[in-house]
CHARMM internal coordinates of N, CA and C (Angstrom, degrees):
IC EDIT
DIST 1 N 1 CA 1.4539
DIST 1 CA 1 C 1.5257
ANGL 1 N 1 CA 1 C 108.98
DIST 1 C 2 N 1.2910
ANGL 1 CA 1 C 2 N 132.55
DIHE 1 N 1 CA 1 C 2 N 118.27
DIST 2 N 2 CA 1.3430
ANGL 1 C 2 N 2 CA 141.82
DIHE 1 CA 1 C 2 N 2 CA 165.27
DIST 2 CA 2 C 1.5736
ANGL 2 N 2 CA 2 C 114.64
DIHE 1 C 2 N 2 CA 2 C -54.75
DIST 2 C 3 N 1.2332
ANGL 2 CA 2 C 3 N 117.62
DIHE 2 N 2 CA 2 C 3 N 125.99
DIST 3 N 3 CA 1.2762
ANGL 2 C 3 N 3 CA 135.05
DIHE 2 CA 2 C 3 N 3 CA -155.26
DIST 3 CA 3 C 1.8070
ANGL 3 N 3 CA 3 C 102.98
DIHE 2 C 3 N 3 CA 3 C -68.73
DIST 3 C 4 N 0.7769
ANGL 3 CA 3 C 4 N 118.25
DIHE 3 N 3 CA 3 C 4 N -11.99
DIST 4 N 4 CA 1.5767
ANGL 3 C 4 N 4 CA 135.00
DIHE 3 CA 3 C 4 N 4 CA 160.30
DIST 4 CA 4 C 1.7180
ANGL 4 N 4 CA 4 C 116.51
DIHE 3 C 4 N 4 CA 4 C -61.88
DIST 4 C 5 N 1.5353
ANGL 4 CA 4 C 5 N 100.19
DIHE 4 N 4 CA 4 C 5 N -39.77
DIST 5 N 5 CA 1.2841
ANGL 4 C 5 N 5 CA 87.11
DIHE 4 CA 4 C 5 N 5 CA -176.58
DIST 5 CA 5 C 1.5139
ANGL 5 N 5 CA 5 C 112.66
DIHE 4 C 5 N 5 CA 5 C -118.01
DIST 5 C 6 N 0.7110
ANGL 5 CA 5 C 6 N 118.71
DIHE 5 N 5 CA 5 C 6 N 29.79
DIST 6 N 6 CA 1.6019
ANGL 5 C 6 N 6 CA 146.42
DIHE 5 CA 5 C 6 N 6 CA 161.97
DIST 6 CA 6 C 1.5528
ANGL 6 N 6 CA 6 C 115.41
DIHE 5 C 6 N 6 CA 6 C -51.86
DIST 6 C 7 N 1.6709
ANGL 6 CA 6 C 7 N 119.90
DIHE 6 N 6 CA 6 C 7 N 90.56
DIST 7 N 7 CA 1.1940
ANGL 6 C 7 N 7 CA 124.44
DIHE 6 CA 6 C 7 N 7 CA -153.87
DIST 7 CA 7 C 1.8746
ANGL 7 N 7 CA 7 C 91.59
DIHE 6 C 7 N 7 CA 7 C -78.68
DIST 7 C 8 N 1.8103
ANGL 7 CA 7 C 8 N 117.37
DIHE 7 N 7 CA 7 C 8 N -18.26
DIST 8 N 8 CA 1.2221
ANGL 7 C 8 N 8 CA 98.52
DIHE 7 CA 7 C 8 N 8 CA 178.26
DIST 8 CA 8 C 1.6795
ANGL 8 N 8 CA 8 C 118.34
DIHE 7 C 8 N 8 CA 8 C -79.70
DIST 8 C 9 N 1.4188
ANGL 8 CA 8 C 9 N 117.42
DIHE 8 N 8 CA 8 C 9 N -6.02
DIST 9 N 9 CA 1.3560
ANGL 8 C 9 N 9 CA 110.12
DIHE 8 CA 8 C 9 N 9 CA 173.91
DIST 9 CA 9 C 1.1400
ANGL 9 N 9 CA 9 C 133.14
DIHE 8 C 9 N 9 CA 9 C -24.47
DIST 9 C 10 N 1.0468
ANGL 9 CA 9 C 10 N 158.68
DIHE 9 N 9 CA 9 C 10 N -161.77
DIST 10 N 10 CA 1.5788
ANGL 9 C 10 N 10 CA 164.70
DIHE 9 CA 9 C 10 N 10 CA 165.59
DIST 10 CA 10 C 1.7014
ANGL 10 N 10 CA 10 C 95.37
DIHE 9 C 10 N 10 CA 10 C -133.79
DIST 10 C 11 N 1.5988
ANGL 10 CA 10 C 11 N 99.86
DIHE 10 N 10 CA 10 C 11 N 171.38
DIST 11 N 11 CA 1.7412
ANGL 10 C 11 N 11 CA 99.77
DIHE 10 CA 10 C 11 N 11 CA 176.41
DIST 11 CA 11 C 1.5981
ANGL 11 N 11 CA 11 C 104.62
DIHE 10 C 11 N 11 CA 11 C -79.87
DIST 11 C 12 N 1.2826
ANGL 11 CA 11 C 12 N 120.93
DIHE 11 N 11 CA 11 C 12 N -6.42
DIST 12 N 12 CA 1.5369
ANGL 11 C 12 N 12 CA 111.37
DIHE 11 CA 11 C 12 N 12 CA -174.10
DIST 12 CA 12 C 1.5287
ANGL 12 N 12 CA 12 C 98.18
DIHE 11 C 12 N 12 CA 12 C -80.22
DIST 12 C 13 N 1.2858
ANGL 12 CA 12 C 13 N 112.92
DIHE 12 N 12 CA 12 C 13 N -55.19
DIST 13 N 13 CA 1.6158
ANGL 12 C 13 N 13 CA 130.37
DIHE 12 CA 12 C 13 N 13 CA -174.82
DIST 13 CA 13 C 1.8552
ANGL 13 N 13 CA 13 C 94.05
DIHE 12 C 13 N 13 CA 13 C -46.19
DIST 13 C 14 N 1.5892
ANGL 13 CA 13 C 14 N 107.03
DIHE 13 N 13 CA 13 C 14 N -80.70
DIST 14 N 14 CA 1.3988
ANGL 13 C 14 N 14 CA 84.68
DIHE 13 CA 13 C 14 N 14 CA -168.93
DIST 14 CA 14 C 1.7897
ANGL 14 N 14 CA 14 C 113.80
DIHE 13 C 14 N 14 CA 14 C -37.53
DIST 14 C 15 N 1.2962
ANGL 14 CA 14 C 15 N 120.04
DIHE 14 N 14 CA 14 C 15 N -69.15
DIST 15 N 15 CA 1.4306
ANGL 14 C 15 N 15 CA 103.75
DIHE 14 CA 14 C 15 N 15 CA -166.70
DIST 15 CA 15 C 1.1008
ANGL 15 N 15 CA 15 C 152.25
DIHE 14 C 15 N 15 CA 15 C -30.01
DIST 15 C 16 N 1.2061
ANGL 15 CA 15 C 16 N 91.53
DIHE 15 N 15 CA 15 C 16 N -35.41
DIST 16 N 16 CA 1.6709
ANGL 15 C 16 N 16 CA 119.43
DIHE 15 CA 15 C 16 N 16 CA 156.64
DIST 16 CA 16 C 1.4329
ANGL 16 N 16 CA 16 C 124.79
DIHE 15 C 16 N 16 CA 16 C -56.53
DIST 16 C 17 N 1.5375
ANGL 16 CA 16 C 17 N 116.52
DIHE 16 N 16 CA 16 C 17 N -44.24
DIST 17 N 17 CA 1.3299
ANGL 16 C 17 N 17 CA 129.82
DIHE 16 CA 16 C 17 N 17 CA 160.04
DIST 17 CA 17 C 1.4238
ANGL 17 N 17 CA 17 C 111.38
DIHE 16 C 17 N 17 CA 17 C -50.57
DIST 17 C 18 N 1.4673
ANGL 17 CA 17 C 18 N 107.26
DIHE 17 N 17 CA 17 C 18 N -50.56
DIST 18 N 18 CA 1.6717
ANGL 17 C 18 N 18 CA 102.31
DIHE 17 CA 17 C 18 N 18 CA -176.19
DIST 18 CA 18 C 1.6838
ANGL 18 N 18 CA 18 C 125.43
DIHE 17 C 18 N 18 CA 18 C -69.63
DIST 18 C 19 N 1.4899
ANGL 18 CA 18 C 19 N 105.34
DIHE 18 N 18 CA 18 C 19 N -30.45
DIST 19 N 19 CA 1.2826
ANGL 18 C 19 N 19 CA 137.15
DIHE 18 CA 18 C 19 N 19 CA 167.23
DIST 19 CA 19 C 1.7206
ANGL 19 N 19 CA 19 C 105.58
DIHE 18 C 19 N 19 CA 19 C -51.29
DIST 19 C 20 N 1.1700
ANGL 19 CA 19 C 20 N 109.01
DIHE 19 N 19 CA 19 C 20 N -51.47
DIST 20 N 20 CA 1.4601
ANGL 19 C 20 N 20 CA 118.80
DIHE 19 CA 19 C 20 N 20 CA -179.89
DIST 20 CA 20 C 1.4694
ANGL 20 N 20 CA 20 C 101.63
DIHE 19 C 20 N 20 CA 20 C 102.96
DIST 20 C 21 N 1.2345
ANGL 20 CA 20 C 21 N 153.04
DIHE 20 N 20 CA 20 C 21 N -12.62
DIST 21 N 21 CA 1.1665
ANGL 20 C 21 N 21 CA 161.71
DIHE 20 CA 20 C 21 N 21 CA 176.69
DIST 21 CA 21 C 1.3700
ANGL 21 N 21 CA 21 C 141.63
DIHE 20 C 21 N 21 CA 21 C -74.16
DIST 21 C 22 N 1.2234
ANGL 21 CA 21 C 22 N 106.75
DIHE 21 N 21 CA 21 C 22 N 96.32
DIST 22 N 22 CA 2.1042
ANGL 21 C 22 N 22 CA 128.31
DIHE 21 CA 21 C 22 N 22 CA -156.57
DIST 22 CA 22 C 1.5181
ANGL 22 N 22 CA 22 C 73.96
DIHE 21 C 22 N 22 CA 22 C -44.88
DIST 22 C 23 N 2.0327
ANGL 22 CA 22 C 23 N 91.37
DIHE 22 N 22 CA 22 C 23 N 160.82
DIST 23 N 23 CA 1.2967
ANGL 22 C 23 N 23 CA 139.95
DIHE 22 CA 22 C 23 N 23 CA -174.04
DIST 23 CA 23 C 1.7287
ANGL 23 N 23 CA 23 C 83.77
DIHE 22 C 23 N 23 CA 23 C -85.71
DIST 23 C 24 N 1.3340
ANGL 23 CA 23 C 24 N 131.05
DIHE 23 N 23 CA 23 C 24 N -11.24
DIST 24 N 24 CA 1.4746
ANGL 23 C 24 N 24 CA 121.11
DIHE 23 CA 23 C 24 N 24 CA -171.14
DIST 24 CA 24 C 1.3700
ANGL 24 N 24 CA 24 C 99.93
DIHE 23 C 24 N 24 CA 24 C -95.36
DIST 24 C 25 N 1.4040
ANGL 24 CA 24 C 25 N 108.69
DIHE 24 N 24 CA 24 C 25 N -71.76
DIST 25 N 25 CA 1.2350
ANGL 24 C 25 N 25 CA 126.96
DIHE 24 CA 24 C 25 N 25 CA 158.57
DIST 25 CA 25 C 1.9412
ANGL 25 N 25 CA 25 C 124.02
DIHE 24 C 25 N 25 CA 25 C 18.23
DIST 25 C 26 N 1.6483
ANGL 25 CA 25 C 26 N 94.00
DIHE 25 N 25 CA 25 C 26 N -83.04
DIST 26 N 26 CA 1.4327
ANGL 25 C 26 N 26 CA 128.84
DIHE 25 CA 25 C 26 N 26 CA 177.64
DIST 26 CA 26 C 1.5946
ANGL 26 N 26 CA 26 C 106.18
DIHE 25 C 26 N 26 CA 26 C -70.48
DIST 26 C 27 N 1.1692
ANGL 26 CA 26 C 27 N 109.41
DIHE 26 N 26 CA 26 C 27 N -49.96
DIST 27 N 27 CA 1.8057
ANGL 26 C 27 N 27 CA 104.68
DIHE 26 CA 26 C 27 N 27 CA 151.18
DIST 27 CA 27 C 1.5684
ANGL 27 N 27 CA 27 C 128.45
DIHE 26 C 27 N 27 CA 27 C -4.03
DIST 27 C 28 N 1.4463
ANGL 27 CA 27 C 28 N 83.95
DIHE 27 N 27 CA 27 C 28 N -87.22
DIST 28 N 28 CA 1.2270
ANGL 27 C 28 N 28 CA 114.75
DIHE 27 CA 27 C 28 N 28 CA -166.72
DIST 28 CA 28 C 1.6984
ANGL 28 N 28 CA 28 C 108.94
DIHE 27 C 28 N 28 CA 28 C -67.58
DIST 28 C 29 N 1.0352
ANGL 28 CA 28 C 29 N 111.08
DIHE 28 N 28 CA 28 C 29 N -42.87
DIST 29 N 29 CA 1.8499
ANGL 28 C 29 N 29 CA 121.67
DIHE 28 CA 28 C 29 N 29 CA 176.84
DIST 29 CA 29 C 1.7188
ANGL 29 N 29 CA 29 C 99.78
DIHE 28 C 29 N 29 CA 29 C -79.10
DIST 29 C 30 N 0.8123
ANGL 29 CA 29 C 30 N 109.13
DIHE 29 N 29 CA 29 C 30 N 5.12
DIST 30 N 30 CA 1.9521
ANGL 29 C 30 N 30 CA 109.19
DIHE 29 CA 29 C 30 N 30 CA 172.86
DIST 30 CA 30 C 1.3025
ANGL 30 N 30 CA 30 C 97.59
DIHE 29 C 30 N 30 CA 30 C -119.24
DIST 30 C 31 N 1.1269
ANGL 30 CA 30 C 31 N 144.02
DIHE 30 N 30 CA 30 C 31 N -46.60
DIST 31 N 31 CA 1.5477
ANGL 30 C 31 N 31 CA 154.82
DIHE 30 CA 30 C 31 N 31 CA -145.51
DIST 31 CA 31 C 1.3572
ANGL 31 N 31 CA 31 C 105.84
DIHE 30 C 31 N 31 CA 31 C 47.29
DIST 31 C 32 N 1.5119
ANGL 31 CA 31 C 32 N 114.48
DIHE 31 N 31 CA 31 C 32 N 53.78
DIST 32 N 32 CA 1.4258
ANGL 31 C 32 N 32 CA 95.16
DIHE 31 CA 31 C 32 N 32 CA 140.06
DIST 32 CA 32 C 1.7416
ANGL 32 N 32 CA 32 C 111.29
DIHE 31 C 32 N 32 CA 32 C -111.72
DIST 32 C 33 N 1.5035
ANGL 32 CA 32 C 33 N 94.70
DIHE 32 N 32 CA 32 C 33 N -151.28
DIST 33 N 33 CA 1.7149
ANGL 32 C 33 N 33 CA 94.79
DIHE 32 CA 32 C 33 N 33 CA -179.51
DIST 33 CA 33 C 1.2831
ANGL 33 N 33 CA 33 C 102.16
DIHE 32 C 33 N 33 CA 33 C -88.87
DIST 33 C 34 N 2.0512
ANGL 33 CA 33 C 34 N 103.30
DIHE 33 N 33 CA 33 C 34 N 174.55
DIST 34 N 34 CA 1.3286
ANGL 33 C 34 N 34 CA 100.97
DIHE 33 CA 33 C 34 N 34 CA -170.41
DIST 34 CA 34 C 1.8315
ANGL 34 N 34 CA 34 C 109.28
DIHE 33 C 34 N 34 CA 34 C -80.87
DIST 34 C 35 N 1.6302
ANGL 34 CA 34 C 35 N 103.83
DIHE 34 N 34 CA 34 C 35 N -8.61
DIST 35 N 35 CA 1.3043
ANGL 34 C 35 N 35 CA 106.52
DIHE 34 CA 34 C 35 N 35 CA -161.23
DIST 35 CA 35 C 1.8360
ANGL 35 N 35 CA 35 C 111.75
DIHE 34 C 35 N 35 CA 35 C -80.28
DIST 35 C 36 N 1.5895
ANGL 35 CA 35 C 36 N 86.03
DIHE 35 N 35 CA 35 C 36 N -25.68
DIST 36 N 36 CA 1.8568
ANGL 35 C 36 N 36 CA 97.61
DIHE 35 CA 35 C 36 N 36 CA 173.06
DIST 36 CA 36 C 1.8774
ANGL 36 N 36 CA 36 C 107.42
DIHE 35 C 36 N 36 CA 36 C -74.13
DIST 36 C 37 N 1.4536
ANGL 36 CA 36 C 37 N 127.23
DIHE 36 N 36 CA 36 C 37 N -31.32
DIST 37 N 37 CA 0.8565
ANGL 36 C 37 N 37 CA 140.87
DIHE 36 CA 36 C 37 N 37 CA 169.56
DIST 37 CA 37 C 1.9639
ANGL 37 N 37 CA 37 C 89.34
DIHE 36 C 37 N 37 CA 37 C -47.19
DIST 37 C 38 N 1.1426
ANGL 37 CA 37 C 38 N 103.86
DIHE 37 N 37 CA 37 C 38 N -89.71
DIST 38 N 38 CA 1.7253
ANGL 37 C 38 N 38 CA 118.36
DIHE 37 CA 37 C 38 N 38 CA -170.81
DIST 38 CA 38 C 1.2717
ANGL 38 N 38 CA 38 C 114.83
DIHE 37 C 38 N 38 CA 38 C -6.08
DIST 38 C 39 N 1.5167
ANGL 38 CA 38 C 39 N 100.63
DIHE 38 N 38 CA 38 C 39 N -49.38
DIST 39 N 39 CA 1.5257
ANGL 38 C 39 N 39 CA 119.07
DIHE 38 CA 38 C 39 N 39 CA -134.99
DIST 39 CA 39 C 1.5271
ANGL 39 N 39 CA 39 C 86.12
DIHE 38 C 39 N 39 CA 39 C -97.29
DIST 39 C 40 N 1.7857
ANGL 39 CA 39 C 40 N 119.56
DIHE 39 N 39 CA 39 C 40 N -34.92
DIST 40 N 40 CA 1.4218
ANGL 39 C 40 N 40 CA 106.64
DIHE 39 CA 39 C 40 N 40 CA -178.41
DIST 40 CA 40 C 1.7132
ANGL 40 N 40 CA 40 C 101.23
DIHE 39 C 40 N 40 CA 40 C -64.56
DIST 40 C 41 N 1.3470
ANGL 40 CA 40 C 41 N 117.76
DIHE 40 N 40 CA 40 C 41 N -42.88
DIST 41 N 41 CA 1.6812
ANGL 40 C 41 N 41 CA 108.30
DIHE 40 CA 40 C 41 N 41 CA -169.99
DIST 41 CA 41 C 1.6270
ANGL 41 N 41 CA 41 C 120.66
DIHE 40 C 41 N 41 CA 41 C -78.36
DIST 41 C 42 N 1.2372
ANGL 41 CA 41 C 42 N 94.43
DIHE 41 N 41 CA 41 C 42 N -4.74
DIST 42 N 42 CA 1.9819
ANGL 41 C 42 N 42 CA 89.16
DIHE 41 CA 41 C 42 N 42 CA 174.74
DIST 42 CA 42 C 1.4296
ANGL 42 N 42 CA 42 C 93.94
DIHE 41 C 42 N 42 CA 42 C -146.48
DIST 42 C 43 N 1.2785
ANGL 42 CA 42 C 43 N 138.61
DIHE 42 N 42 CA 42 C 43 N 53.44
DIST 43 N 43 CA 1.3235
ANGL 42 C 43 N 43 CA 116.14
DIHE 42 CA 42 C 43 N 43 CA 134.15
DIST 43 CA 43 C 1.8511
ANGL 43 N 43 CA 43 C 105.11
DIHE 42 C 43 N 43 CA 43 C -143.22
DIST 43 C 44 N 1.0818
ANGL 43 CA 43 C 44 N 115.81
DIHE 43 N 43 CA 43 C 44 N 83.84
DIST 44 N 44 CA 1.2364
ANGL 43 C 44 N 44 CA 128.59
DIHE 43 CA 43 C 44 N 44 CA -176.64
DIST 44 CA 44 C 1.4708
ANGL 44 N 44 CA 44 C 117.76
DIHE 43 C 44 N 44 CA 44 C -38.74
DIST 44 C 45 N 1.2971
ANGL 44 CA 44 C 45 N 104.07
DIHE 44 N 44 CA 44 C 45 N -12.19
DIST 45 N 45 CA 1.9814
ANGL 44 C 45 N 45 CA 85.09
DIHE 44 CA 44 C 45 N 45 CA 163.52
DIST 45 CA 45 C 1.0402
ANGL 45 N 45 CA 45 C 111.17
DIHE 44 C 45 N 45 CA 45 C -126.30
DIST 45 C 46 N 1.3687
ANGL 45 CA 45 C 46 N 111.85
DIHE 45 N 45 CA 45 C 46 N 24.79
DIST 46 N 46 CA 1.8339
ANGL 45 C 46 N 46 CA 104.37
DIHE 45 CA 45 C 46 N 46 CA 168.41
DIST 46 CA 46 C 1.5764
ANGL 46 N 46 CA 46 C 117.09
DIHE 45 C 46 N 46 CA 46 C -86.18
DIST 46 C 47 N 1.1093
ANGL 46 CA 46 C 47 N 101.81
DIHE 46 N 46 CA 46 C 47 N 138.02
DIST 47 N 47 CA 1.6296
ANGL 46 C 47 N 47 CA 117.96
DIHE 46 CA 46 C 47 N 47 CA -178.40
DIST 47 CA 47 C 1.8743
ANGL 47 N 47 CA 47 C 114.35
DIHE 46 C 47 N 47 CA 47 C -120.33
DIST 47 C 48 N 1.1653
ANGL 47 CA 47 C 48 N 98.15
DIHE 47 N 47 CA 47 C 48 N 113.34
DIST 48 N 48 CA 1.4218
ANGL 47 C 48 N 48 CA 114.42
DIHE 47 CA 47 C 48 N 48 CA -175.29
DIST 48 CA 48 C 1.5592
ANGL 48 N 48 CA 48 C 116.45
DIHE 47 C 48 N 48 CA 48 C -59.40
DIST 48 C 49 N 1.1846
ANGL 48 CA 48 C 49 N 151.10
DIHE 48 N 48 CA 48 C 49 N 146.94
DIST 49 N 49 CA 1.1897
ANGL 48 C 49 N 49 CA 156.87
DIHE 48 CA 48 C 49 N 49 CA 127.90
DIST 49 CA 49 C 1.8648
ANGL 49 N 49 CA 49 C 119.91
DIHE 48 C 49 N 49 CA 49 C 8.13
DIST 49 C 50 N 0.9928
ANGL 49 CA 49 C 50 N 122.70
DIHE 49 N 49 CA 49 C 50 N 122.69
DIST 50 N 50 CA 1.6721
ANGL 49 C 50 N 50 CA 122.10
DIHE 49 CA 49 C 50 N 50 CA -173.88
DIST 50 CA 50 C 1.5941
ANGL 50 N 50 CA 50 C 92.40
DIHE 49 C 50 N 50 CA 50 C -49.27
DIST 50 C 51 N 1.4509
ANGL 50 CA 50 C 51 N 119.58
DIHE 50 N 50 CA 50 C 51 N -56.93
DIST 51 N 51 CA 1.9843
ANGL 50 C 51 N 51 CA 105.62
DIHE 50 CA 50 C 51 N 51 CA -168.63
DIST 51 CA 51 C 1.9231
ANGL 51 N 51 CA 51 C 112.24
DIHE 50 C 51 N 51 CA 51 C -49.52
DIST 51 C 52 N 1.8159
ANGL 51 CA 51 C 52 N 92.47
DIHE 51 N 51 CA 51 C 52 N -39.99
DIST 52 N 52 CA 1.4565
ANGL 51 C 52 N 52 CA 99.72
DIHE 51 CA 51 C 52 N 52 CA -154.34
DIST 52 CA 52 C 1.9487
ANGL 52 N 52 CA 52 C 93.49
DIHE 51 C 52 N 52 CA 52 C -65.18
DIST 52 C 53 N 1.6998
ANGL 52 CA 52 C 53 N 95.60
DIHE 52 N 52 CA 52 C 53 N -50.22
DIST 53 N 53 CA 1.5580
ANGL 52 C 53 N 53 CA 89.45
DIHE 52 CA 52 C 53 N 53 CA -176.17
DIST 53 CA 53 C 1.6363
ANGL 53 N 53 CA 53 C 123.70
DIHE 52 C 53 N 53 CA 53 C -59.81
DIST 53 C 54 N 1.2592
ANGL 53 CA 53 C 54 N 137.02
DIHE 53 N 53 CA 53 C 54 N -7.56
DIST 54 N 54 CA 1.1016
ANGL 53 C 54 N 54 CA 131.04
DIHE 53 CA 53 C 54 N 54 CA 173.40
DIST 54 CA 54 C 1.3617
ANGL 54 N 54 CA 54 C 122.04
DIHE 53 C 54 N 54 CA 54 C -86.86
DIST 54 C 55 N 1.8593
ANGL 54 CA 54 C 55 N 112.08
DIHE 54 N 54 CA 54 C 55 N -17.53
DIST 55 N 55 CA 1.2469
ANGL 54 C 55 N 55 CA 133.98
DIHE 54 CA 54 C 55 N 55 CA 173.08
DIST 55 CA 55 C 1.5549
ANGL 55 N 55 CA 55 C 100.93
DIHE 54 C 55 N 55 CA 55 C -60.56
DIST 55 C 56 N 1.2408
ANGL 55 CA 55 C 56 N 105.48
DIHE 55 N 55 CA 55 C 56 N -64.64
DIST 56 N 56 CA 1.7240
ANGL 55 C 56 N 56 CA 123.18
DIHE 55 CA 55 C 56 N 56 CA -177.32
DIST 56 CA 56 C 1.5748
ANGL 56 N 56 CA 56 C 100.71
DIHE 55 C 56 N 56 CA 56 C -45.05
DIST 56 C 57 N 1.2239
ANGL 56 CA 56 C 57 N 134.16
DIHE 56 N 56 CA 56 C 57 N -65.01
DIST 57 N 57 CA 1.2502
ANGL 56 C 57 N 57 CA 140.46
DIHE 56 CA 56 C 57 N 57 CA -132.95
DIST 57 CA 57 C 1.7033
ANGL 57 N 57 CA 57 C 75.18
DIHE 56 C 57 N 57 CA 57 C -90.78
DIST 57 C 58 N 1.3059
ANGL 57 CA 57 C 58 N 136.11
DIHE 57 N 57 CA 57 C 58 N -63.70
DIST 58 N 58 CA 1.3531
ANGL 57 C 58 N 58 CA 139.00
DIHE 57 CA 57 C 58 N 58 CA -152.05
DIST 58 CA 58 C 1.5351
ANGL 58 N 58 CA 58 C 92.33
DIHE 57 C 58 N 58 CA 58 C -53.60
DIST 58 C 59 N 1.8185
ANGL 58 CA 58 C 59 N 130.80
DIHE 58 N 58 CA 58 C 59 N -41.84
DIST 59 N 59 CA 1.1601
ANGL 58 C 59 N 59 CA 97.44
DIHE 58 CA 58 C 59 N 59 CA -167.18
DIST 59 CA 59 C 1.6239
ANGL 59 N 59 CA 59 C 109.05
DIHE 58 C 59 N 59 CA 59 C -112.96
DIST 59 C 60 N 1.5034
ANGL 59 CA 59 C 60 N 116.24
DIHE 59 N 59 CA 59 C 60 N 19.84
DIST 60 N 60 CA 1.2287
ANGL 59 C 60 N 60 CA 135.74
DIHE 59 CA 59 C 60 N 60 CA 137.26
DIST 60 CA 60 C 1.6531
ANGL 60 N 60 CA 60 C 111.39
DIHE 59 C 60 N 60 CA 60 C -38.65
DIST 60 C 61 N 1.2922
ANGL 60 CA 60 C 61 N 114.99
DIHE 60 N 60 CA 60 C 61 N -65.04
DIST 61 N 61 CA 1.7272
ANGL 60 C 61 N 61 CA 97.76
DIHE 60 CA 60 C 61 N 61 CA -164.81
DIST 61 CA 61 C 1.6872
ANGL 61 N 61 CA 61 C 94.95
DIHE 60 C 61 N 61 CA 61 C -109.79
DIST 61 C 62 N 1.5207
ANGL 61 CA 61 C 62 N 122.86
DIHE 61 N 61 CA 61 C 62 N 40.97
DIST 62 N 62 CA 1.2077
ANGL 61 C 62 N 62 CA 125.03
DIHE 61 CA 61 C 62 N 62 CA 135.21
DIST 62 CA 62 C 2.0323
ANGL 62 N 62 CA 62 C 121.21
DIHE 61 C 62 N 62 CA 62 C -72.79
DIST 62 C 63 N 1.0725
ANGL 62 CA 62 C 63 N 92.91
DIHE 62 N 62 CA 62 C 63 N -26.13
DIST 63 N 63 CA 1.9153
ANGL 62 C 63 N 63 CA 114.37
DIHE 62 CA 62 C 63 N 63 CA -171.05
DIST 63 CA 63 C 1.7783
ANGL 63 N 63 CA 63 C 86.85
DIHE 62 C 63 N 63 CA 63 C -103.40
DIST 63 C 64 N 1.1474
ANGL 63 CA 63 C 64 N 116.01
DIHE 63 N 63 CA 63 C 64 N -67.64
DIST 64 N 64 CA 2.0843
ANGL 63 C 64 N 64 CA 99.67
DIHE 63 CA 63 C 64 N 64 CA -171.33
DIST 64 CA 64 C 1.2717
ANGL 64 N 64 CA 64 C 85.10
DIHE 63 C 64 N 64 CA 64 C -127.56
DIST 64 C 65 N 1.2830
ANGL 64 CA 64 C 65 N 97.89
DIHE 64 N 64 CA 64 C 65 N 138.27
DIST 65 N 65 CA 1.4464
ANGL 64 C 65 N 65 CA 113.33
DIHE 64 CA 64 C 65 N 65 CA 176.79
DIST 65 CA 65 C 1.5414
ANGL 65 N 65 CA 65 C 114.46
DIHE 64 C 65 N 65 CA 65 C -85.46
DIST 65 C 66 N 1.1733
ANGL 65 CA 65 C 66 N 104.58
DIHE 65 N 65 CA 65 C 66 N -30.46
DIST 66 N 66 CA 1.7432
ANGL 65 C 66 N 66 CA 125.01
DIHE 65 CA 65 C 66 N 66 CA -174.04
DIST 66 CA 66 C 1.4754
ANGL 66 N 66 CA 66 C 103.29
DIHE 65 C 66 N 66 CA 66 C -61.66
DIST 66 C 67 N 1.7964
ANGL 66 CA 66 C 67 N 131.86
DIHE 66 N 66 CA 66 C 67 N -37.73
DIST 67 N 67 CA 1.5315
ANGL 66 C 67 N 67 CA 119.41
DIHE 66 CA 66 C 67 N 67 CA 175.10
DIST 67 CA 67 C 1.4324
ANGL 67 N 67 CA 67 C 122.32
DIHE 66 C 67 N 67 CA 67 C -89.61
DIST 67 C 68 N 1.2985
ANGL 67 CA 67 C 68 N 78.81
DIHE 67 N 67 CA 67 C 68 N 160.20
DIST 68 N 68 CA 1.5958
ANGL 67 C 68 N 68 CA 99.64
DIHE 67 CA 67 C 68 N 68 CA -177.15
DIST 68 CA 68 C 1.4026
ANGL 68 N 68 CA 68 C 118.43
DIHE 67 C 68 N 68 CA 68 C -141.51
DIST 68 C 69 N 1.3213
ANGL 68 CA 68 C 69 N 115.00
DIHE 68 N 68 CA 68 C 69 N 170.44
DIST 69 N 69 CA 1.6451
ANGL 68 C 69 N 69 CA 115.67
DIHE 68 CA 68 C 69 N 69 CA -158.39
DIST 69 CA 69 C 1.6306
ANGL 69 N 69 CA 69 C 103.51
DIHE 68 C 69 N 69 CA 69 C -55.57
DIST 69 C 70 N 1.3165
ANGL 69 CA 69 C 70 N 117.83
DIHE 69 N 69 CA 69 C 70 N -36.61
DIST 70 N 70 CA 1.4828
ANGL 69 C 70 N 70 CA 114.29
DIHE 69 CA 69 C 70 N 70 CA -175.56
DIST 70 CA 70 C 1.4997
ANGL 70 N 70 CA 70 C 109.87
DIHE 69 C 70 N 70 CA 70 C -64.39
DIST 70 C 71 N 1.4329
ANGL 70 CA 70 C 71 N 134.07
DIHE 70 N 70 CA 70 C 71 N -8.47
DIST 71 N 71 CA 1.6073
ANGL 70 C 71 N 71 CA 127.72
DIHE 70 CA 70 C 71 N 71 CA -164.64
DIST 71 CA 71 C 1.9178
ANGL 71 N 71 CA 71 C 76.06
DIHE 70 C 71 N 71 CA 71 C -92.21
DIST 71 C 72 N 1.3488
ANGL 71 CA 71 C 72 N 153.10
DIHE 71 N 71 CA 71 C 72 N -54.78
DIST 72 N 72 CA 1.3873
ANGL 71 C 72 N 72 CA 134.70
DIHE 71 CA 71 C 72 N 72 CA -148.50
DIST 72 CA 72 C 1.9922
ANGL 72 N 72 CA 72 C 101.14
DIHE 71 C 72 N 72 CA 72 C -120.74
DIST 72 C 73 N 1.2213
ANGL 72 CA 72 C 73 N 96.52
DIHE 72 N 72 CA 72 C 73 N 17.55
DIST 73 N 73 CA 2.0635
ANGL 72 C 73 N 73 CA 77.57
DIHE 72 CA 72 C 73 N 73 CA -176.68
DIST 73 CA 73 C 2.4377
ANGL 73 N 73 CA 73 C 78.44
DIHE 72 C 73 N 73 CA 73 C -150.29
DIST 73 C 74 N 1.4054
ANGL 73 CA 73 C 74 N 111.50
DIHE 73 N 73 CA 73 C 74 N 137.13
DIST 74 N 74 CA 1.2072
ANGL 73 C 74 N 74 CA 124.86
DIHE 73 CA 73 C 74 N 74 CA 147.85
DIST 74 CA 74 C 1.2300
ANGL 74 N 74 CA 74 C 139.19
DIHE 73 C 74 N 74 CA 74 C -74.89
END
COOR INIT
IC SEED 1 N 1 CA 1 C
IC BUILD
């Protein structure tokens, strides 16, 4: 099954899929680890740390400017 269509994804995971952009990738241009990366795209109710999530989101609307924490976390 192609990681795109992966009904367990999370909304961060898909985007990234649609984006085209490895779980390593986004890592590395956020500086966090790859395992906090993981955990945002396949475990749908994990919620990161206030530093880690602003890291994420900061280099989130470096790539689309248009999202924000409400399009991948409730």
């Amino acid at each position: 099954m192609l990681p795109w269509n992966n009904p367990k994804r999370s909304k961060f995971g898909r985007w990234l899929d649609r984006e085209g952009i490895e779980q390593t990738e986004f890592a590395e241009r956020a500086k966090v680890s790859r395992n906090t990366v993981w955990r945002l795209c396949n475990k749908k109710d994990y919620i990161p740390t206030p530093k880690i999530l602003k890291k994420i989101i900061d280099t989130v609307k470096k790539i689309d400017k248009n999202k924000d924490i409400n399009d991948f976390f409730n």
